[in-house]
DSSP file (Angstrom, degrees, kcal/mol; ACC not computed):
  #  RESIDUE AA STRUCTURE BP1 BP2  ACC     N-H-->O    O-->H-N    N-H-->O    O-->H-N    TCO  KAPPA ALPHA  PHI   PSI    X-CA   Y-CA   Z-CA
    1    1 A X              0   0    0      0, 0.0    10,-0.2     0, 0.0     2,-0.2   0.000 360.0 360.0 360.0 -14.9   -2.4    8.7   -7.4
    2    2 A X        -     0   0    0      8,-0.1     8,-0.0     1,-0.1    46,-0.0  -0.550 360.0-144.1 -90.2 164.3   -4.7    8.1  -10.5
    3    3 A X    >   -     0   0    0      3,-0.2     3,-1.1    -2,-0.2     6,-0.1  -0.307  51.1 -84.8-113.4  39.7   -3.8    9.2  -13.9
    4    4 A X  T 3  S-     0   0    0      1,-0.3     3,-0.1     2,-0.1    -2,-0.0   0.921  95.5 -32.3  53.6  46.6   -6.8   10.2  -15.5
    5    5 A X  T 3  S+     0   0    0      1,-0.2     2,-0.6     2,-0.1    -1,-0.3  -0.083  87.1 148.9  76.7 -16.3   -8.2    7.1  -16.8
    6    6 A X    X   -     0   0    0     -3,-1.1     3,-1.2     1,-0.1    -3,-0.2  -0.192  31.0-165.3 -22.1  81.6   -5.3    5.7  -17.5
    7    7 A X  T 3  S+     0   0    0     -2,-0.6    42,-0.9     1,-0.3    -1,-0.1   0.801  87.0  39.3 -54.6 -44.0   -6.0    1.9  -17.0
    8    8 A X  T 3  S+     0   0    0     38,-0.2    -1,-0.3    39,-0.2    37,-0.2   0.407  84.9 124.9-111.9 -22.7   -2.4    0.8  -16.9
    9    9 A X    <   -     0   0    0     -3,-1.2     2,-0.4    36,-0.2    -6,-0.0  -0.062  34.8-174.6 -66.0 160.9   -0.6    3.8  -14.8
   10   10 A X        -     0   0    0     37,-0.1     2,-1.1    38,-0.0    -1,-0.1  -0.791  27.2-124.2-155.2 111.9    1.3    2.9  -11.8
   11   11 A X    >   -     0   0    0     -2,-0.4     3,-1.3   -10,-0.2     2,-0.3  -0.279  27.8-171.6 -84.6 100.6    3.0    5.0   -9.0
   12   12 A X  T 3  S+     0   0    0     -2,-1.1     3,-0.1     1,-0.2    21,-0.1  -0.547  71.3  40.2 -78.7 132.7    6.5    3.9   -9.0
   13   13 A X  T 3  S+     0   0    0     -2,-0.3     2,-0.9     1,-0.3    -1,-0.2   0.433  83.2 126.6 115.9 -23.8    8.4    5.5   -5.9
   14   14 A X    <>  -     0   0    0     -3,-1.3     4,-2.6     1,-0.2    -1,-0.3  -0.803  43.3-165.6-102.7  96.7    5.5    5.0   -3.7
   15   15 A X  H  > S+     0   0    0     -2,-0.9     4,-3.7     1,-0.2     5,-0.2   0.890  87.3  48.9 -46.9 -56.6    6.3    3.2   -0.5
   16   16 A X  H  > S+     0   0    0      1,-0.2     4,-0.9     2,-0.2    -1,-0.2   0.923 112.2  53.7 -66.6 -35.1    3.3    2.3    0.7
   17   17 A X  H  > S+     0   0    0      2,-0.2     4,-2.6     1,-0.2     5,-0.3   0.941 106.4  48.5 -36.7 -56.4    2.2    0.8   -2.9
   18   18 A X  H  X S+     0   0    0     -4,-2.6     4,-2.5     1,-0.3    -1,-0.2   0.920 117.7  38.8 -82.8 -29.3    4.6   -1.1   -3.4
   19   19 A X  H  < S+     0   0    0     -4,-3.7     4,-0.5    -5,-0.2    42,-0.3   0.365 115.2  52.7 -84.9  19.5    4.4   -2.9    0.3
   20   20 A X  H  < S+     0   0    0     -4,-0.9     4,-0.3    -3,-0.2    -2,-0.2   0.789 115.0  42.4 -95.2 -60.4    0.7   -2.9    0.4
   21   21 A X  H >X S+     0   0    0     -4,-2.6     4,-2.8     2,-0.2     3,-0.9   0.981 114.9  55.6 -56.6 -59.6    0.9   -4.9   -3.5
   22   22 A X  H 3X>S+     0   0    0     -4,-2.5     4,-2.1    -5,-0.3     5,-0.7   0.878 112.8  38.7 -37.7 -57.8    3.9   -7.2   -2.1
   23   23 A X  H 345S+     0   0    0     -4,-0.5    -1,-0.3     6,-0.2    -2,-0.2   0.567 111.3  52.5 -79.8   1.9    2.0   -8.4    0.7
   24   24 A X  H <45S+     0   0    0     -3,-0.9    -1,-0.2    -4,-0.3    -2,-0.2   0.888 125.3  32.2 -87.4 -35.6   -1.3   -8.8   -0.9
   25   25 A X  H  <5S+     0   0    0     -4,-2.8    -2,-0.2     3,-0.1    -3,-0.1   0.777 137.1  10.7 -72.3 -44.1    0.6  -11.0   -3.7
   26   26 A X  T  <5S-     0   0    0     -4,-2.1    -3,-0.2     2,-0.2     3,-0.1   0.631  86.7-121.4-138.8 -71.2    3.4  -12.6   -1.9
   27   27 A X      < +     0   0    0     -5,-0.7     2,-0.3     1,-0.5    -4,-0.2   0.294  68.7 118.0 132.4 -12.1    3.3  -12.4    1.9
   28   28 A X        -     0   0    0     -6,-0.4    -1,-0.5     1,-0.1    -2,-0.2  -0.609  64.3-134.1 -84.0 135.4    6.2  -10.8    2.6
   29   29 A X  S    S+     0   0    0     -2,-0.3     2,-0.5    -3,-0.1    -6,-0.2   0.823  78.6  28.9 -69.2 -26.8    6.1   -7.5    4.3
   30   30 A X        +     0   0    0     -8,-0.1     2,-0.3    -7,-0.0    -2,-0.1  -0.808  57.8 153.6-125.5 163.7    8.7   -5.3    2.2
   31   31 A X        -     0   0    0     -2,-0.5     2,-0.0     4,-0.0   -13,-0.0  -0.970  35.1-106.6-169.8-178.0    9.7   -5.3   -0.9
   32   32 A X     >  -     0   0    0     -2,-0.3     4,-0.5   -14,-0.1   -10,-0.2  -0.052  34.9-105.5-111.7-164.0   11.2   -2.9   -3.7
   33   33 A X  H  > S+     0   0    0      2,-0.1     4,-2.1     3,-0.1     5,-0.1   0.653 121.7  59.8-108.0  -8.2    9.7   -1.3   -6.9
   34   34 A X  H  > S+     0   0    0      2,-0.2     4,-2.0     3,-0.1    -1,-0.0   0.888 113.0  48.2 -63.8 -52.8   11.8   -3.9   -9.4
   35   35 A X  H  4 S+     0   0    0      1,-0.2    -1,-0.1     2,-0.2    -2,-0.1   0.951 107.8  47.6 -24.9 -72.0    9.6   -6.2   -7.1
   36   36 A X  H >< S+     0   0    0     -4,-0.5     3,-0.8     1,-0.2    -2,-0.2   0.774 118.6  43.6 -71.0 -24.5    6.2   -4.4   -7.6
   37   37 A X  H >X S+     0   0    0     -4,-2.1     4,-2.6     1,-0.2     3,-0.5   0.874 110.0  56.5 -72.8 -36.0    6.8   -4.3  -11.6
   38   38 A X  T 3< S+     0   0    0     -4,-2.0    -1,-0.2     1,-0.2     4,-0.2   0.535 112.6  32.8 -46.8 -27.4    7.8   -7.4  -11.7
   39   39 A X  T <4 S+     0   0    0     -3,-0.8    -1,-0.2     2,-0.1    -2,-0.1  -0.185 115.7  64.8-151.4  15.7    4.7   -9.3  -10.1
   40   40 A X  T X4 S+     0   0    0     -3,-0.5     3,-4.7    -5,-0.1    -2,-0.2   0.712  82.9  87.6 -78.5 -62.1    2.5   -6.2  -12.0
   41   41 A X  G >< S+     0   0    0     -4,-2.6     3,-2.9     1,-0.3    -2,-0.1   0.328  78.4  54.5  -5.3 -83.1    3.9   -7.8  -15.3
   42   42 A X  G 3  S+     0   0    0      1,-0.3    -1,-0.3    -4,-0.2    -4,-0.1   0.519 105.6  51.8 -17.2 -37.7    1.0  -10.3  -15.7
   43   43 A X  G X  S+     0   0    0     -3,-4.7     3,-8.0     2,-0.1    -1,-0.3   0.440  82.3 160.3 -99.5   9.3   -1.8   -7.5  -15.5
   44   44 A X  T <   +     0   0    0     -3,-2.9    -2,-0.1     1,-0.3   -36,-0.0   0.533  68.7  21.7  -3.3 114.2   -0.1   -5.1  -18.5
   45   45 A X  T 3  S+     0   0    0    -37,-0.2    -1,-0.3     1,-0.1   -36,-0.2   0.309 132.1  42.1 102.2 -32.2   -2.2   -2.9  -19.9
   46   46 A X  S <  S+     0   0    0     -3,-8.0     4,-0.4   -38,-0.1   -38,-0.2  -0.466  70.5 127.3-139.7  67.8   -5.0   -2.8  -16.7
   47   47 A X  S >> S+     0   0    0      3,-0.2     4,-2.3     2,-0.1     3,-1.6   0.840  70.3  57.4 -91.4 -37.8   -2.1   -2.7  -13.8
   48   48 A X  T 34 S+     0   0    0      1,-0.2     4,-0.3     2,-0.2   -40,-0.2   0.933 111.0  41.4 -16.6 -69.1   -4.0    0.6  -12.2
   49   49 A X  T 34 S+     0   0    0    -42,-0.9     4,-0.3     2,-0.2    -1,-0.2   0.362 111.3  53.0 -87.6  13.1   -6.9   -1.3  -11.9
   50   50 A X  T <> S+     0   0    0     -3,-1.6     4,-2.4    -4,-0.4     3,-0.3   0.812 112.8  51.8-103.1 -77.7   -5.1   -4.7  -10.5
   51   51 A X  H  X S+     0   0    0     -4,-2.3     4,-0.9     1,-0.3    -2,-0.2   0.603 108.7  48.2 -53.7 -16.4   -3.6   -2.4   -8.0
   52   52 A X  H  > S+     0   0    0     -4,-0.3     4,-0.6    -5,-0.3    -1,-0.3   0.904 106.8  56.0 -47.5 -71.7   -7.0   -1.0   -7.1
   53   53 A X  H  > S+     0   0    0     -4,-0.3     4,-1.1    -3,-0.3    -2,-0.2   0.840 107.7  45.6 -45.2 -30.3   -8.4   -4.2   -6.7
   54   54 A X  H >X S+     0   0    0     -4,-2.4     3,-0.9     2,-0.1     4,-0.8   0.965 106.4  62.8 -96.1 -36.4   -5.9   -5.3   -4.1
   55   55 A X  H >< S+     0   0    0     -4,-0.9     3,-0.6    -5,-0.3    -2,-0.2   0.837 106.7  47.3 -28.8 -98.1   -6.3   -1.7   -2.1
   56   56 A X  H 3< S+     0   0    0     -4,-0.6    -1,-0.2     1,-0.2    -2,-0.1   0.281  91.8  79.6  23.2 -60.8   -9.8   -2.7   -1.5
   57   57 A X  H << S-     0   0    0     -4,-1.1    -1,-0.2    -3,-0.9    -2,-0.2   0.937  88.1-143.8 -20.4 -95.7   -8.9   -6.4   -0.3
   58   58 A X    <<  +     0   0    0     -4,-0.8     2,-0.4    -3,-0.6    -2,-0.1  -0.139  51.2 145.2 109.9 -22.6   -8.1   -4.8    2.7
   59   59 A X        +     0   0    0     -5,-0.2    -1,-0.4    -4,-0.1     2,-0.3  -0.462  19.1 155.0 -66.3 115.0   -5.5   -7.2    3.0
   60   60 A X        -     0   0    0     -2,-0.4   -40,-0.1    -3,-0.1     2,-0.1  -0.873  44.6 -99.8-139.0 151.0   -2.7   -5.0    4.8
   61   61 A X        -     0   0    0    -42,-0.3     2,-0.1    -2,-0.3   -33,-0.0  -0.387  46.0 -85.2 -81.5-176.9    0.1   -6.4    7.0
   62   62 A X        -     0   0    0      1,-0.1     2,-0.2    -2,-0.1    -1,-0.1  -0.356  46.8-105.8 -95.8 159.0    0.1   -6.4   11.0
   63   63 A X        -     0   0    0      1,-0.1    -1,-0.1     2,-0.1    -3,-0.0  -0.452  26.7-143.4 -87.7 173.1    1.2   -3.6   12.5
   64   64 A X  S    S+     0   0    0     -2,-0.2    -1,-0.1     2,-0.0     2,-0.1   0.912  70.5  34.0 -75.7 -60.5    5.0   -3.7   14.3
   65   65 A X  S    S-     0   0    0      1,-0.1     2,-0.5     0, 0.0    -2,-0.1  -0.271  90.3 -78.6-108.7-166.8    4.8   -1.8   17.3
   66   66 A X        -     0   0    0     -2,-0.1     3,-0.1     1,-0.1     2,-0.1  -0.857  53.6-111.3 -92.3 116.5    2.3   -0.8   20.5
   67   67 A X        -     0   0    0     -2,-0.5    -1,-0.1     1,-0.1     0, 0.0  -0.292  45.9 -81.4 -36.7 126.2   -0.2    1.9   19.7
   68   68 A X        -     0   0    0      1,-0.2     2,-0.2    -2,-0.1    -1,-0.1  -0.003  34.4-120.2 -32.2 117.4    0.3    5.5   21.4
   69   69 A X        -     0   0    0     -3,-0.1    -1,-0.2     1,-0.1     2,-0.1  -0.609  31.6-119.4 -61.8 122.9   -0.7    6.1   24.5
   70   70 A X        -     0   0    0     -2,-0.2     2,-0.7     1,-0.1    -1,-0.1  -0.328  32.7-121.8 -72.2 148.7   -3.3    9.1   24.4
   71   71 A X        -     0   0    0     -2,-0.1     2,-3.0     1,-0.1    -1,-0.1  -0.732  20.1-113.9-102.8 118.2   -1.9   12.0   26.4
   72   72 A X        -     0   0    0     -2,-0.7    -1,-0.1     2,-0.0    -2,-0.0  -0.202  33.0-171.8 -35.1  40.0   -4.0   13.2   29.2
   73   73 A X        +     0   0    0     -2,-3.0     2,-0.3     1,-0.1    -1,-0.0  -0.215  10.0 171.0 -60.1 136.8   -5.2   17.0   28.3
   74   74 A X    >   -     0   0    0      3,-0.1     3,-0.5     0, 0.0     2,-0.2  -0.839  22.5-152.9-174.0  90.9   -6.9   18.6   31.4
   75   75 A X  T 3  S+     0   0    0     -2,-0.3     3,-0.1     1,-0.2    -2,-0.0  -0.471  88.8  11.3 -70.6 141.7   -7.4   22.3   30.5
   76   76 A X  T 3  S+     0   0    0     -2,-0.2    -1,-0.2     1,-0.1     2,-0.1   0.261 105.6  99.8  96.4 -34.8   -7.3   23.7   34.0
   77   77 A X    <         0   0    0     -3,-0.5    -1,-0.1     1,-0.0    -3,-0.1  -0.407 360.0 360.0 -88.5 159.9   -6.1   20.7   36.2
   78   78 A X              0   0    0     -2,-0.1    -3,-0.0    -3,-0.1    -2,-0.0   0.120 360.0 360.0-104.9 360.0   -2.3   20.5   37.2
Protein backbone atom coordinates (compact mmCIF):
# COMPACT_ATOMS: atom_id res chain seq x y z
CA UNK A 1 0.00 0.00 0.00
CA UNK A 2 2.91 2.59 0.08
CA UNK A 3 4.10 4.28 -3.09
CA UNK A 4 7.63 4.64 -2.72
CA UNK A 5 8.06 7.74 -0.82
CA UNK A 6 5.34 9.32 -2.10
CA UNK A 7 4.21 11.57 0.79
CA UNK A 8 0.76 12.34 -0.65
CA UNK A 9 -0.32 8.76 -2.23
CA UNK A 10 -3.48 7.28 -1.17
CA UNK A 11 -5.17 3.89 -1.88
CA UNK A 12 -8.52 4.67 -3.28
CA UNK A 13 -10.67 1.40 -3.61
CA UNK A 14 -9.48 0.09 -0.39
CA UNK A 15 -12.23 -0.87 1.96
CA UNK A 16 -10.69 -1.20 4.96
CA UNK A 17 -8.85 2.38 4.50
CA UNK A 18 -11.35 4.17 3.92
CA UNK A 19 -13.53 2.75 7.07
CA UNK A 20 -10.53 2.61 9.33
CA UNK A 21 -9.86 6.77 8.23
CA UNK A 22 -13.88 7.44 8.61
CA UNK A 23 -14.02 6.26 11.92
CA UNK A 24 -10.81 7.61 13.28
CA UNK A 25 -12.12 11.16 11.86
CA UNK A 26 -15.78 11.08 12.15
CA UNK A 27 -17.23 8.18 14.18
CA UNK A 28 -19.22 6.66 11.97
CA UNK A 29 -18.45 3.13 11.04
CA UNK A 30 -18.76 3.16 7.01
CA UNK A 31 -18.31 5.43 4.73
CA UNK A 32 -17.34 5.72 0.86
CA UNK A 33 -14.05 6.90 -0.96
CA UNK A 34 -15.77 10.54 -2.10
CA UNK A 35 -15.92 10.50 1.89
CA UNK A 36 -12.28 9.45 2.55
CA UNK A 37 -10.98 12.28 -0.11
CA UNK A 38 -13.03 14.57 1.03
CA UNK A 39 -12.01 14.67 4.91
CA UNK A 40 -8.17 13.77 3.34
CA UNK A 41 -8.49 17.35 1.67
CA UNK A 42 -7.07 19.25 4.59
CA UNK A 43 -3.73 17.09 4.71
CA UNK A 44 -2.87 17.63 0.66
CA UNK A 45 0.39 17.04 -0.17
CA UNK A 46 1.30 14.62 3.18
CA UNK A 47 -2.24 12.55 3.02
CA UNK A 48 -0.01 9.07 3.03
CA UNK A 49 1.46 10.08 6.08
CA UNK A 50 -2.03 11.54 7.82
CA UNK A 51 -3.34 8.13 6.93
CA UNK A 52 -0.44 6.43 8.62
CA UNK A 53 -0.74 8.36 11.56
CA UNK A 54 -4.33 7.39 12.11
CA UNK A 55 -3.39 3.43 11.34
CA UNK A 56 -1.22 3.62 14.32
CA UNK A 57 -3.94 5.34 16.64
CA UNK A 58 -5.22 2.08 16.95
CA UNK A 59 -8.48 3.58 16.97
CA UNK A 60 -10.59 0.83 15.04
CA UNK A 61 -14.35 0.26 15.37
CA UNK A 62 -16.04 -2.56 17.57
CA UNK A 63 -16.39 -5.63 16.17
CA UNK A 64 -20.23 -6.73 14.99
CA UNK A 65 -20.61 -10.17 15.63
CA UNK A 66 -19.52 -13.29 18.28
CA UNK A 67 -16.06 -14.60 17.70
CA UNK A 68 -15.74 -18.30 16.26
CA UNK A 69 -15.97 -21.04 18.22
CA UNK A 70 -12.61 -23.04 17.92
CA UNK A 71 -13.38 -26.49 16.55
CA UNK A 72 -12.40 -29.40 18.56
CA UNK A 73 -9.52 -31.42 16.57
CA UNK A 74 -8.80 -34.74 18.34
CA UNK A 75 -6.48 -36.71 15.97
CA UNK A 76 -7.42 -40.26 17.06
CA UNK A 77 -10.61 -39.61 19.28
CA UNK A 78 -14.19 -40.18 17.78
Amino acid sequence: QRALGDADAVSFGDYHLARLVIFTLTGRRDGTDEELAELLEPFRGQRYRAVRMFELHGAKPERRGPRMSVPAHRYGQS
